[in-house]
N, C-alpha and C positions, 0 to 999 in steps of 0.2 A: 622793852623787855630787858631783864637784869643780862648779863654776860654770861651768868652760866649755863642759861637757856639758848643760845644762839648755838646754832650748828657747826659743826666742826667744816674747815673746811673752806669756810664765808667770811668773805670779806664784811667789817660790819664798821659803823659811825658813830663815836662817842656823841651819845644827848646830852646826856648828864650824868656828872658822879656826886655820889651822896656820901653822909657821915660828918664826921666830926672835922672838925679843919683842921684836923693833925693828919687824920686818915687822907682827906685831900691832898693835905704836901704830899704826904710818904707817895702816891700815885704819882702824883705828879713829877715828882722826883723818877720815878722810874720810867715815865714817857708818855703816859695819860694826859690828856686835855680834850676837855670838850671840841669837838669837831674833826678828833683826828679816825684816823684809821689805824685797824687792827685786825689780824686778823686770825682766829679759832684754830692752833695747831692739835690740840689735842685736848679730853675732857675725861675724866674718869674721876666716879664719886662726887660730881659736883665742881670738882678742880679743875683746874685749868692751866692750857700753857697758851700762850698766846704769842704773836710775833707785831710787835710797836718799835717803830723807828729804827728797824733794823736787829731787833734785839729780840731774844727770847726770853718770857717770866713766867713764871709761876706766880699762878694765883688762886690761893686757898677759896672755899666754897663762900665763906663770909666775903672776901675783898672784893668777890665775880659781884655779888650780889647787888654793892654796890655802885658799880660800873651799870649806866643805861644806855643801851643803843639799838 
């Protein structure tokens, strides 16, 4: 299921991220990788904040979308 459907709250496990291979660096660069964890701080409009590697991001309704876990 994409990212921005996952409940606030939840701990959840990257499957896979999708898009273009630039879109993959840019995540990657910010802490995404397949198998990691993340976890759902907040969701509003489709958006997202999230908490990866100790870090907190923002991620618009497109980037969630891309994010599978």
């Amino acid at each position: 299921m994409p990212l921005n459907y996952a409940d606030v709250d939840s701990l959840q496990i990257i499957k896979k991220i999708g898009g273009t291979s630039e879109v993959k660096k840019h995540l990657e660069n910010l802490g995404f990788s397949v198998g990691g964890e993340i976890k759902v701080v907040s969701a509003l409009g489709g958006n997202v904040i999230v908490k990866v590697k100790e870090s907190r991001v923002a991620l618009s309704d497109e980037l969630a979308r891309k994010i599978m876990v």
